[in-house]
FILUM-60281 format. One record per residue: y negated, x, z of N, C-alpha, C in turn. Coordinates in steps of 0.02 Angstrom, whole numbers, plus 32768, in hexadecimal, padded with zeros to 4 digits. Last residue first. Example, Ala and Ser with C-alpha at 12.3 -4.5 7.8 and 13.67 -1.06 7.14 Angstrom:
807082828162803582AC81657FFE8285818A;811C8294818680E18267818680A582948186;
END
This chain:
B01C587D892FB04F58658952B092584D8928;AFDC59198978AFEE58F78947B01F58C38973;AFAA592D8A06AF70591189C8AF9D59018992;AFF459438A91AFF5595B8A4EAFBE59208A2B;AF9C595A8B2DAFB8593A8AFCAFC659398AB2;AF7D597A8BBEAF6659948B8DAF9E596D8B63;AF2F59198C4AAF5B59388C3AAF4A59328BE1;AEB5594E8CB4AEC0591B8C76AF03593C8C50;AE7F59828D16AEC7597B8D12AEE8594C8CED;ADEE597B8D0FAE1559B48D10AE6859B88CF8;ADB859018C9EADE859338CE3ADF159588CDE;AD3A59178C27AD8458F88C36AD81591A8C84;ACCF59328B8CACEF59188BD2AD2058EF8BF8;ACC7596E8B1DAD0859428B37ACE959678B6B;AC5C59878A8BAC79598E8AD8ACAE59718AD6;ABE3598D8A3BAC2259A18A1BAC4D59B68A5C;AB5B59D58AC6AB6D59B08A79ABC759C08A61;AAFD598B8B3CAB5859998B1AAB4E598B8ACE;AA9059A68BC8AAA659A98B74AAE159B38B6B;AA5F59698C5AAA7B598E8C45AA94597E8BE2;AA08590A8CA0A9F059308C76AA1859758C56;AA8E58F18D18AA3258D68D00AA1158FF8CD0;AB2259028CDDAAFA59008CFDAAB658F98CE8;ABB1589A8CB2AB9358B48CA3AB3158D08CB5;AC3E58668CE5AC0858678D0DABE1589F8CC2;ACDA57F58CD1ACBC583C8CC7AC6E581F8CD0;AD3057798CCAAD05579A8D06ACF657CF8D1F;AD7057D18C40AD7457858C67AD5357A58CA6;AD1C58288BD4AD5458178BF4AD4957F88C1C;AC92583F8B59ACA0583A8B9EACEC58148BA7;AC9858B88AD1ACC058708AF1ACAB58748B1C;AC0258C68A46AC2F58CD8A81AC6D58998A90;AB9E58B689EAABC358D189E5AC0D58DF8A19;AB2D58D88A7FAB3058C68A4EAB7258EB8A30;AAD258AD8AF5AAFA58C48AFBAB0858AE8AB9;AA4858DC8B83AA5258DE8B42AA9B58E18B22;AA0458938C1AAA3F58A98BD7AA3F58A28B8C;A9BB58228C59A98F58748C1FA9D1589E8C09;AA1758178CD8A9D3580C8CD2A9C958498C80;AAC4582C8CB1AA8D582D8CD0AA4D58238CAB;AB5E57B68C98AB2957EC8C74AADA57E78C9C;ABF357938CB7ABA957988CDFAB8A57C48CBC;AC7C57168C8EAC5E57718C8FAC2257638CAF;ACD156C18C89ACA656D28CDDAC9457088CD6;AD1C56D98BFEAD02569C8C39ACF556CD8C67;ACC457578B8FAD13573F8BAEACE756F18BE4;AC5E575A8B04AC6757678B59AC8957358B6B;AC4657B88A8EAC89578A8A9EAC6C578E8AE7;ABCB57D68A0CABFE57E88A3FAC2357B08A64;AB4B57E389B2AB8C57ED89A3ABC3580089D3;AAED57F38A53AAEB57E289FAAB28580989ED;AA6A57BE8AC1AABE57D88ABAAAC257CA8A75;AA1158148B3FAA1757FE8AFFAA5E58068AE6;A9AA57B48BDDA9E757E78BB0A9EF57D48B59;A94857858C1CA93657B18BE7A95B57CF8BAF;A99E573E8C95A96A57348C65A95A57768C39;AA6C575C8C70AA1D57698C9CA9EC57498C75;AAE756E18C79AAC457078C4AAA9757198C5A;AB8156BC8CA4AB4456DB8CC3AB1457058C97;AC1156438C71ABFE56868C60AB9D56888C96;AC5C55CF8C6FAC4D55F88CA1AC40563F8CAC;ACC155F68BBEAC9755CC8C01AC8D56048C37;AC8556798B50ACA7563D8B69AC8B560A8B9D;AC1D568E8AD1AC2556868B04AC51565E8B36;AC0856DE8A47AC3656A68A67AC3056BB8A9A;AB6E570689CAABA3570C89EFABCB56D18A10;AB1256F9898AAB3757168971AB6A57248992;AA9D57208A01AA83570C89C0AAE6571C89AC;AA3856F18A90AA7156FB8A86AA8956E18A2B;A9AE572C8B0AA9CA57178ABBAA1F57348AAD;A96056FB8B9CA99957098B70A9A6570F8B1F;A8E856A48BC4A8E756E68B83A92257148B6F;A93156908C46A90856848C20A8F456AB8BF3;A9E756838C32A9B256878C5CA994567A8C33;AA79560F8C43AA5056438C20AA0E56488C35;AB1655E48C7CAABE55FD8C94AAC956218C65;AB91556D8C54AB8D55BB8C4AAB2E55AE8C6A;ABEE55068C48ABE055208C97ABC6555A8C8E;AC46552F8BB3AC4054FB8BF6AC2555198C20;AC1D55958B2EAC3E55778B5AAC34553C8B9C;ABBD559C8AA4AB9E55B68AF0ABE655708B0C;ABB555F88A0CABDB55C18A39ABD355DF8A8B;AB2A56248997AB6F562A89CDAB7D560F89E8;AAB05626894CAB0856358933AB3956428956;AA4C563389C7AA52562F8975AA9C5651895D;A9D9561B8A49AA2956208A46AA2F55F989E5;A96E564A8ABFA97E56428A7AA9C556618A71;A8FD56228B42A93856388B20A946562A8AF0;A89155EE8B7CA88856168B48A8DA56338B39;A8E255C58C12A88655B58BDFA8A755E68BAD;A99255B98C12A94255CD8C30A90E55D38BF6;A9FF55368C12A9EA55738BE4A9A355748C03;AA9C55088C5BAA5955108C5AAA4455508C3D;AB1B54AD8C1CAB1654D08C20AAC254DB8C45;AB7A543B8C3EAB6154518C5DAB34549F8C60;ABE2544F8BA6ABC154298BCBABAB54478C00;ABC654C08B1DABE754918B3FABCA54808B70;AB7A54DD8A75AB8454DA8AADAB9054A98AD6;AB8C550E89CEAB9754EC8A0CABA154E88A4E;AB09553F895DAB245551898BAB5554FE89AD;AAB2552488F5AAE5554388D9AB1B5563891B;AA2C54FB8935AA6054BA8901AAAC54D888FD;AA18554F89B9AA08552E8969AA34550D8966;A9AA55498A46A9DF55448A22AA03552489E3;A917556B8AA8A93F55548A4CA977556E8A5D;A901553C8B51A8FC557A8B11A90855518AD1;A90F54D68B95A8CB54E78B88A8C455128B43;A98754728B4EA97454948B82A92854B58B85;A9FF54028B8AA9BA54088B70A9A5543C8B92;AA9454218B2DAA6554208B6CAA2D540D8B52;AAF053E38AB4AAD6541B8AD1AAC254038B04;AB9453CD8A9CAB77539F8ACAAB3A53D08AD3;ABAC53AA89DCABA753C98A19AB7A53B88A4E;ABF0534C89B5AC05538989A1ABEB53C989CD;AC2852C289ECABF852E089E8ABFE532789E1;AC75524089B0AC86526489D5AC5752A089C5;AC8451F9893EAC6251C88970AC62521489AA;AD3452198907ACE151DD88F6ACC051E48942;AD6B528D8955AD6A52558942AD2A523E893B;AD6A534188E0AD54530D8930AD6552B8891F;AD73537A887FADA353828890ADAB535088CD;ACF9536B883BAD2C534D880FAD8053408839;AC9C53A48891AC955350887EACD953338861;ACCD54248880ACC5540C88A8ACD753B688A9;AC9C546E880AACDB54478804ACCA542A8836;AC2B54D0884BAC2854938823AC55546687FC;AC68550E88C0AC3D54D588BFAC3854B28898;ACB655688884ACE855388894ACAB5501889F;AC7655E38888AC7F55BE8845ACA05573885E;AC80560B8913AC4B560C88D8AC3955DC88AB;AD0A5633892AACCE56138958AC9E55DB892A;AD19566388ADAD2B562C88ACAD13560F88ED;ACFC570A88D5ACD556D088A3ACEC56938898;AD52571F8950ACF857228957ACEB56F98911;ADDF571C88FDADB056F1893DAD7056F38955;ADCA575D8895ADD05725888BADCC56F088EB;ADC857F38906AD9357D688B8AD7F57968894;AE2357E18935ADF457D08958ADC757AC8924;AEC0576E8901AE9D57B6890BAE5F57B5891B;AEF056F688C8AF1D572A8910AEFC575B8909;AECC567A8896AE87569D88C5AEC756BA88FA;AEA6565587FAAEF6566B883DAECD5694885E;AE3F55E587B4AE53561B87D8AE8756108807;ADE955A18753AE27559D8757AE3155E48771;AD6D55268701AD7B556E8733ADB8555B873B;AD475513864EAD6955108696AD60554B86D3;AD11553785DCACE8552B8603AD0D550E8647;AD46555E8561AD4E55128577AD34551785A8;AD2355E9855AAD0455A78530AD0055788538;AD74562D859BAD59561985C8AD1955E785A8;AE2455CC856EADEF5609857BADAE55FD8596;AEC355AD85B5AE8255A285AEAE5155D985B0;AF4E55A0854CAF3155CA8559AEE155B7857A;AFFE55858565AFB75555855FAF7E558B8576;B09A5599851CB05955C38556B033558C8537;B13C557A8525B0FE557F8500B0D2558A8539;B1E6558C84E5B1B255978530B17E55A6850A;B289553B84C5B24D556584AEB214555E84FE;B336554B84B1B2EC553B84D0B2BB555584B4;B3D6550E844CB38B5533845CB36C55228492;B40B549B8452B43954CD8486B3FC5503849A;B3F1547483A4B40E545C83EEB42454848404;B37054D88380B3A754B48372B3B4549983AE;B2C354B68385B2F854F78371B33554B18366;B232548E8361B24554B8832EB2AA54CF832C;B1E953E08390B22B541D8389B238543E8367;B1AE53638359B1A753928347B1CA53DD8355;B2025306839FB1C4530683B3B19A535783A1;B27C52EA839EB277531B83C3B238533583CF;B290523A83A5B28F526F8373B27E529F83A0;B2B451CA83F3B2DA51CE83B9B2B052008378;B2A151D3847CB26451D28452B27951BB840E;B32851C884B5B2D851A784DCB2A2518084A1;B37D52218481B37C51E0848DB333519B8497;B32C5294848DB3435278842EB33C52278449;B34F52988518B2F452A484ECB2FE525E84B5;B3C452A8850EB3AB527B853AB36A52728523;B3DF532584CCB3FD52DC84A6B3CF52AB84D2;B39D53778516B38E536184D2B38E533184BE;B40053678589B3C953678595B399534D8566;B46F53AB8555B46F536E8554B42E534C8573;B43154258536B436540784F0B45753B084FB;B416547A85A2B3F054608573B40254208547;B4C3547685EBB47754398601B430543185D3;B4E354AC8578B4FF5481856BB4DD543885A8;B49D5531859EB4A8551F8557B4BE54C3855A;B4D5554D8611B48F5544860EB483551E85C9;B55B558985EAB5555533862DB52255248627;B55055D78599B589558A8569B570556185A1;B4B5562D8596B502561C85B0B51455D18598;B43A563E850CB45756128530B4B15620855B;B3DC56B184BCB424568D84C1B428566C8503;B36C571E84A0B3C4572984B3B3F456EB84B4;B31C56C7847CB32356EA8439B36957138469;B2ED566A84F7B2DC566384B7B30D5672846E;B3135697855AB353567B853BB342567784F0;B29656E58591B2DD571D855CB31056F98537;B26D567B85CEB24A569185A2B27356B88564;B2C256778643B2B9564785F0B2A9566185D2;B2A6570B8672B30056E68663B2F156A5862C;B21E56F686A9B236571F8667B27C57158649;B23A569786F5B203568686B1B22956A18695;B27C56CB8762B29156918740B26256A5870E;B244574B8781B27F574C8768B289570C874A;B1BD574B87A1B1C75797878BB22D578F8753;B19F56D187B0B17956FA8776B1945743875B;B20756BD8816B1F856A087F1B1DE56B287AB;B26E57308858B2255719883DB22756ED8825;B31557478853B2E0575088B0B296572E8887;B3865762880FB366573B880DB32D5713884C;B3F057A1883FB3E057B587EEB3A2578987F4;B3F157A788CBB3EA57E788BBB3E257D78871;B419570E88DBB3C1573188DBB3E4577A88C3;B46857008836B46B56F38873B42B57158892;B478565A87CBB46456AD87D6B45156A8881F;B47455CA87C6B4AF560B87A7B49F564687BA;B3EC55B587F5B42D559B8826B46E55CA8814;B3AB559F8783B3A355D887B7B3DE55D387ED;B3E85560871BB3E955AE8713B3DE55B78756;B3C054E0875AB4175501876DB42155398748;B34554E28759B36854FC87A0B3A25501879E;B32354C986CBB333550586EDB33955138735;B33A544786D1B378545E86C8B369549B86D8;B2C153FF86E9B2F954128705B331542C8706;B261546F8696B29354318678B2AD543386C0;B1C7549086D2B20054A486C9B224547D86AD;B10554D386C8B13C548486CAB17B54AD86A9;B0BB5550873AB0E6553B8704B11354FD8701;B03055A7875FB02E5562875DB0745559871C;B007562D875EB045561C878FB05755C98790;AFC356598708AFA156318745AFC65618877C;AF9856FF86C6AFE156B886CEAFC3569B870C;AF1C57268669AF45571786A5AF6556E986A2;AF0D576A85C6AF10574485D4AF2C5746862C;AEE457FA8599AEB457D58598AEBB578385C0;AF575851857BAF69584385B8AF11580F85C8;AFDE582B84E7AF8A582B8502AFA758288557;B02A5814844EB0335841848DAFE9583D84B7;B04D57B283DBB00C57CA83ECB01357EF8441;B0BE57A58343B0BE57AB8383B06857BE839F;B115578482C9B0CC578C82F5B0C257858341;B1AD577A82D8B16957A382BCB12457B182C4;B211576E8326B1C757588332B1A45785830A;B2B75780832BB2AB573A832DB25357328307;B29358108332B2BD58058301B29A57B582EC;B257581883A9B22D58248373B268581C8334;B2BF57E3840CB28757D48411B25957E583BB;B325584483F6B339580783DEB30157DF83F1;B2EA58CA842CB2DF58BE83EAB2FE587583D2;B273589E84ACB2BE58A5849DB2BA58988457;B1F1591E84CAB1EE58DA84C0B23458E784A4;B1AA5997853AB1DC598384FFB1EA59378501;B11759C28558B1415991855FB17459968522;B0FA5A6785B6B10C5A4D857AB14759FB8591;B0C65A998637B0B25AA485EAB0B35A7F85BD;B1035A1686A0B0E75A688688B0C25A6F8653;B111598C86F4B11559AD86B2B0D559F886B7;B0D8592C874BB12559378753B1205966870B;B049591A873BB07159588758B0BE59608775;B05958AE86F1B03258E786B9B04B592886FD;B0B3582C86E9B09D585C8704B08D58AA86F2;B10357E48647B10B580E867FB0D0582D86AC;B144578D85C5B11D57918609B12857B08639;B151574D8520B1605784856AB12D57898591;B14656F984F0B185570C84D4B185575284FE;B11C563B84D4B124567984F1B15156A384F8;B0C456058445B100560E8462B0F656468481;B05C55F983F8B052560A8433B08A55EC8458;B06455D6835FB07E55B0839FB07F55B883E2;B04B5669832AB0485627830DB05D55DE832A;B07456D38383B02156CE835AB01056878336;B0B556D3840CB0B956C683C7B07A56B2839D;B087572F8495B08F56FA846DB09056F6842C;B0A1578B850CB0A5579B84C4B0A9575F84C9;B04857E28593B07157B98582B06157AD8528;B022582D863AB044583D85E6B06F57F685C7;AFB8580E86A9AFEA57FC8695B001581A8655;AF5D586B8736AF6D584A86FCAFB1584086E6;AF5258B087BBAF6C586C87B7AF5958488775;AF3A592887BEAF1B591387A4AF0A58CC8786;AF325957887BAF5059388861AF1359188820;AEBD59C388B7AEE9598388CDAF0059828880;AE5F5A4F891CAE885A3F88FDAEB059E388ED;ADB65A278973ADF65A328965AE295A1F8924;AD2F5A0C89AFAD4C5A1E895FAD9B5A348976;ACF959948A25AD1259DF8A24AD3F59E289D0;ACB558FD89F3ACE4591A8A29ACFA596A8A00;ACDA588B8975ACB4589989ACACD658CD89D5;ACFE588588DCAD0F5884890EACEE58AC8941;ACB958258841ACA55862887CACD3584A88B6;AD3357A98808ACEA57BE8807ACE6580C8848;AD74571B87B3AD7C575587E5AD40577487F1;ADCB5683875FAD9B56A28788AD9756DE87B5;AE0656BC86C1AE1156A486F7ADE256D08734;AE0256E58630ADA556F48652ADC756C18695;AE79568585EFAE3D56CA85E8AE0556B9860F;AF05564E863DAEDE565A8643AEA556928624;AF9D55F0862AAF6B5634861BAF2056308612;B02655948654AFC855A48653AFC655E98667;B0BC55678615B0905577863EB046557F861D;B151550F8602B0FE551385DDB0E355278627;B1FB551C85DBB1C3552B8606B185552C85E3;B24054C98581B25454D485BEB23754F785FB;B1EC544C852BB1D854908533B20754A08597;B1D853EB84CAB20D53E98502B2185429850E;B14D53EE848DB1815407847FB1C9540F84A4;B12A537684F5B1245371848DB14E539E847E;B13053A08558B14F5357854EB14253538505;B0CF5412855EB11B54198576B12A53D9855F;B04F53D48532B06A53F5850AB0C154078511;B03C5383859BB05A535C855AB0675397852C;B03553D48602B06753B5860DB072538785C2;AFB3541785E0AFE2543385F5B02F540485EF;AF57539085F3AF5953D585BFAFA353F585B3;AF6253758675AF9F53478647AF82537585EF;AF1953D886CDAF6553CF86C4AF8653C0868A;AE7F54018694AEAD53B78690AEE253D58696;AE21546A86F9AE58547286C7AE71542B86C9;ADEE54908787ADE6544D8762AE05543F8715;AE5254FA87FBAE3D54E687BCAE3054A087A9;AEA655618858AE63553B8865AE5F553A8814;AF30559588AEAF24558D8861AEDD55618870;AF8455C0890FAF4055D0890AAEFF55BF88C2;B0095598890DAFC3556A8944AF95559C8943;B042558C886AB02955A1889FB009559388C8;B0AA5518882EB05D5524883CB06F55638874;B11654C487BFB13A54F287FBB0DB550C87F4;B15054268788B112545A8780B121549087C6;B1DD53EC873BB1C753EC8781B18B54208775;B26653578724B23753988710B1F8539D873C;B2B4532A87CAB2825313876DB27453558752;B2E653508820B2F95312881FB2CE530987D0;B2EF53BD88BCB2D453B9886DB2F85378884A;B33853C5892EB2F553B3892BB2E4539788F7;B38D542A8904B39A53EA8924B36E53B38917;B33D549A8916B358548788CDB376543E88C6;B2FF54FF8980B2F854A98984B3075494893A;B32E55888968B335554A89A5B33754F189AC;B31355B588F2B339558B88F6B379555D8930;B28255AB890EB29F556F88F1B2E6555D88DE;B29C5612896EB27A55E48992B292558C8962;B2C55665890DB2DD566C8949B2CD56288955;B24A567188BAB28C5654889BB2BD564488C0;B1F956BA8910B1E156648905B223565488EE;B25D57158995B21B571B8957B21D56BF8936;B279573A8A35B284570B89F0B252572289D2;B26D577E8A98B2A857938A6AB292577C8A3F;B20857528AD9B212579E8AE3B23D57A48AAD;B21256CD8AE6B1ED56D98AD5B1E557268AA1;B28F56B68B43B29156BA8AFBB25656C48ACC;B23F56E28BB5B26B57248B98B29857088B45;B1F056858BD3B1C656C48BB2B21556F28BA6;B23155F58B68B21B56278BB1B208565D8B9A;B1D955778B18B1F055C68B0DB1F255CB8B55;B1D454C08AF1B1BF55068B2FB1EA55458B32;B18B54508A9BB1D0547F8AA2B1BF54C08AB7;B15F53B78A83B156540C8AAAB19854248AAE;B14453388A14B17553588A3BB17053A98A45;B0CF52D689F4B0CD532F8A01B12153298A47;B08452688992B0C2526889BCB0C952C389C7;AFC652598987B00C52888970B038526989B5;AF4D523A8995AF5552128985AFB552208959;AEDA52A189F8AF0C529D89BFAF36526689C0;AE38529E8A54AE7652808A55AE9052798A15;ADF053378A7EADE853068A54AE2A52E38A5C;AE2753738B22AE1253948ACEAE1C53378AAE;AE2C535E8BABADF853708B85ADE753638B4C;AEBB530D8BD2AE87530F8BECAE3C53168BD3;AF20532D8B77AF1652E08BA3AECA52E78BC9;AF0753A98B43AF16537D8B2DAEFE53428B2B;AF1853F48BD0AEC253EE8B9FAED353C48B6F;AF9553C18BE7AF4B53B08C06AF0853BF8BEE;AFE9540F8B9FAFE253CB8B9EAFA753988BC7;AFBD54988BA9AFB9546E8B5AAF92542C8B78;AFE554AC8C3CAF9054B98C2CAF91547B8BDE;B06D54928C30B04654518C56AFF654658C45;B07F550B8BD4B08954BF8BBEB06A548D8BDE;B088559E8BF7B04955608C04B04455288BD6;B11E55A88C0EB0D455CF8C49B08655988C2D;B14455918B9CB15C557B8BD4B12755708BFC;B0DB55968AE9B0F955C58B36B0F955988B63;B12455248A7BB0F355498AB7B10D556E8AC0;B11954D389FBB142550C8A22B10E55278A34;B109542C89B9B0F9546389DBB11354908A0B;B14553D2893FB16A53F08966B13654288988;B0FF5321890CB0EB536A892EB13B538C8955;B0DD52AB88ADB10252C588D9B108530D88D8;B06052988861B04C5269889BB09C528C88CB;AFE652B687F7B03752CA8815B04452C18849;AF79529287C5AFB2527087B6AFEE528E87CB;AF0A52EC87CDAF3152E88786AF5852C6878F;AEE852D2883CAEB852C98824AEE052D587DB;AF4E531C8888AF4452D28891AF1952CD885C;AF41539C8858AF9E5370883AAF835333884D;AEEC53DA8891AEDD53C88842AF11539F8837;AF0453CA8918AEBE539F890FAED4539188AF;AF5754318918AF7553DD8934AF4353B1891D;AF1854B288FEAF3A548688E5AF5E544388D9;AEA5548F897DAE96549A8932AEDB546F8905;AEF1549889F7AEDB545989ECAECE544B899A;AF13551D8A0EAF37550189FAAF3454AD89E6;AE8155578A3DAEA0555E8A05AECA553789E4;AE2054DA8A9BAE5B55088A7EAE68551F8A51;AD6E54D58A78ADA8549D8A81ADE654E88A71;ACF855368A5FAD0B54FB8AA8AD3554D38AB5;AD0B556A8A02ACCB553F89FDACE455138A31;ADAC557C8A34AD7C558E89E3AD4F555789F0;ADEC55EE8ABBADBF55CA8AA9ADA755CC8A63;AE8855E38AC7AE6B56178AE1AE2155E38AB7;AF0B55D78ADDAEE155AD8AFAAEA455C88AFD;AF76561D8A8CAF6955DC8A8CAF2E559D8A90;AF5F56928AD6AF4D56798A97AF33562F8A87;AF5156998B97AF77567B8B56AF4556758B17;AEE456FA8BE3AEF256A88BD0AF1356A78B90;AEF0577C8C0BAEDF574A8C2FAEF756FD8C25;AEF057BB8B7FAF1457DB8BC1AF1857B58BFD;AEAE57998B0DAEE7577E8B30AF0D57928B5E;AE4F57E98AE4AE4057B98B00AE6E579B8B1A;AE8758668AC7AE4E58658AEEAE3958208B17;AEF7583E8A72AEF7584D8ABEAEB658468ADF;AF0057FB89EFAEBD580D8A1AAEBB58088A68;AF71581A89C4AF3E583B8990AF0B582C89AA;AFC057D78A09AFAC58158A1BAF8F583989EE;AFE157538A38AF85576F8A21AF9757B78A33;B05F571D8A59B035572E8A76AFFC57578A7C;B087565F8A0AB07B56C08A12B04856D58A3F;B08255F18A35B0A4560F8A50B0A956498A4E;B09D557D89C4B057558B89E5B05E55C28A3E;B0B155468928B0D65579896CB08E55948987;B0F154A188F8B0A854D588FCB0D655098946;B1315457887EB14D547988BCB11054A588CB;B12C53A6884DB11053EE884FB12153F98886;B181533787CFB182534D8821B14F5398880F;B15252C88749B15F52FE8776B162531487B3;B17352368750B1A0525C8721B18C529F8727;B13051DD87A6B16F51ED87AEB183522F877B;B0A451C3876DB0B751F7878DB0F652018797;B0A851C186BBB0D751AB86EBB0CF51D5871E;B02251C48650B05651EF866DB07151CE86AC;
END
């Protein structure tokens, strides 16, 4: 595969509000998986697959943070990364289709459009020979059994953040996609859809990973429509191909497919198996289940951020450079297992025990601590005796001597006292400001 012959646009710029709890303080973006950024994940899989040119969309407000844990900390990428900095009030307006079709200029090949939360050891070029076999104007990833798990912290209401989507029973052609709560009762599917598809398989078993390769040509669909017809990506571009399928083509969209084709025809001198005509598209799904034994998570909700902590250790190796140590532990008196990582400087007291969790930079743990199942960020205060299991503690929290705390959040330089119990909590400020959960 030529790196030249794709560009990726990763948007690393939303603002986590499917986990306020934790982002009230520190950008999404930046927020911690097993001690390296979030936004490092995706940049880490495009080097390590061969995609060596990068469009990354930030937030304005902490681009010099990116570009210095970058240059400074996180493993060294081996990517050209042109940044492209949102202000927070185009932030406020735009939705991703907004944003791409800010930088459309930009676009120069057919192009993979990522989310910067996407964490996966998944092969890319999976994905990308199936779009280059069928000159597929969009191929995306689906996901069964994508990574998620118990969310920590007070029961509340959220978002069921599944997907609805129909594929063709005999080509896993994709033939609708939508958000399982943009919809009521009832999906009506367009009858020039079931005219064209007889088989059809309707399921919400699968997640959209937000991982999609485009033709270039669909930026001059998106460029024709204006944001009020056309503000999402997922919510509005996809579904606009996806419908050309079996509605039809405009004479101006119609006539960049099909010289596009000829350019293929030209190349290859056959269409490389192609079902439609000239002027057609087609859009295929790549489905991974959880047989193939990948991890592959959109870690925008808590559930998928407490278990990709987790899970992300043992990709790890695949995602680091040669030679580069997966994890720096301590030495310490207590155990700490195999199935954990922890960051530098840390000190662990006699008899502590630490099993399935990520212990941050600069963190104390006392003696006979146990910490089973949980994330800890940096510069966290752990008492001797305390016990912490299935919970999140923010940077510079303080948990006392003989705590019991389980099930919980601690919030960023939240205090939890000497022998005090939490179960199924949030701790926070007082003046934590309150935040919608869907996003």
């Amino acid at each position: 595969m030529s790196r030249k012959e794709y560009q990726a646009v990763v948007f690393a710029a939303g603002s986590g509000s499917r986990m306020s709890e934790l982002c009230t303080d520190i950008p999404k973006c930046l927020l911690p998986v097993a001690n390296l950024p979030l936004f490092w994940y995706p940049l880490a899989y495009l080097d390590k697959n061969g995609i060596k040119d990068v469009i990354l969309i930030v937030p304005k407000k902490c681009s010099s943070d990116l570009k210095r844990l970058l240059t400074e900390q996180c493993p060294k990428l081996s990517l050209t990364i042109d940044f492209v900095e949102l202000t927070t009030d185009q932030l406020d307006e735009w939705a991703t289709a907004d944003a791409l079709r800010y930088i459309a200029d930009k676009i120069r090949t057919d192009f993979i459009v990522m989310s910067g939360d996407f964490i996966s050891d998944f092969p890319l070029h999976n994905l990308l020979n199936l779009h280059r076999a069928k000159q597929s104007a969009l191929t995306c990833l689906l996901a069964e059994g994508a990574t998620n798990g118990p969310i920590p912290g007070p029961k509340v209401k959220r978002s069921k953040d599944r997907d609805l989507i129909a594929l063709d029973r005999k080509t896993n052609r994709i033939l609708f996609l939508g958000a399982e709560d943009d919809f009521e009762d009832v999906v009506t599917l367009p009858p020039q859809l079931l005219n064209k598809y007889q088989q059809i398989d309707l399921t919400s078993k699968y997640r959209d990973c937000h991982l999609y390769v485009m033709k270039k040509w669909a930026i001059d669909v998106l460029k024709a429509q204006s944001d009020s017809q056309m503000s999402s990506i997922k919510a509005d571009l996809v579904p606009h191909l996806i419908e050309r399928q079996y509605l039809g083509l405009s004479p101006e969209i119609a006539s960049l497919v099909q010289r596009d084709q000829l350019s293929n025809l030209a190349n290859s001198l056959s269409f490389n198996g192609r079902e439609s005509g000239a002027g057609d598209i087609d859009c295929f799904a790549l489905v991974v289940t959880a047989a193939d034994g990948y991890v592959v998570s959109r870690t925008n909700n808590l559930g998928a951020y407490f278990e990709i902590n987790k899970a992300v250790v043992r990709i790890l190796p695949k995602l680091l450079p040669e030679g580069l140590l997966v994890s720096s532990a301590p030495k310490p008196q207590g155990h700490i297992g195999g199935d954990c990582r922890v960051g530098d400087s840390v000190s662990c007291g006699e008899k502590a025990q630490v099993k399935r969790s990520i212990i941050g930079n600069h963190c104390s743990i006392g003696a006979k601590a146990k910490i089973v199942n949980s994330v800890v960020m940096d510069n966290v205060t752990i008492g001797a005796g305390a016990s912490i299991s299935n919970t999140i503690l923010c940077h510079s929290s303080t948990i006392g001597d003989n705590a019991d705390v389980k099930d919980s959040i601690v919030a960023i330089k939240q205090c939890v006292d000497t022998e005090e119990k939490l179960a199924a909590e949030l701790v926070e400020s007082e003046d934590a400001s309150v935040m919608d959960i869907d996003e």
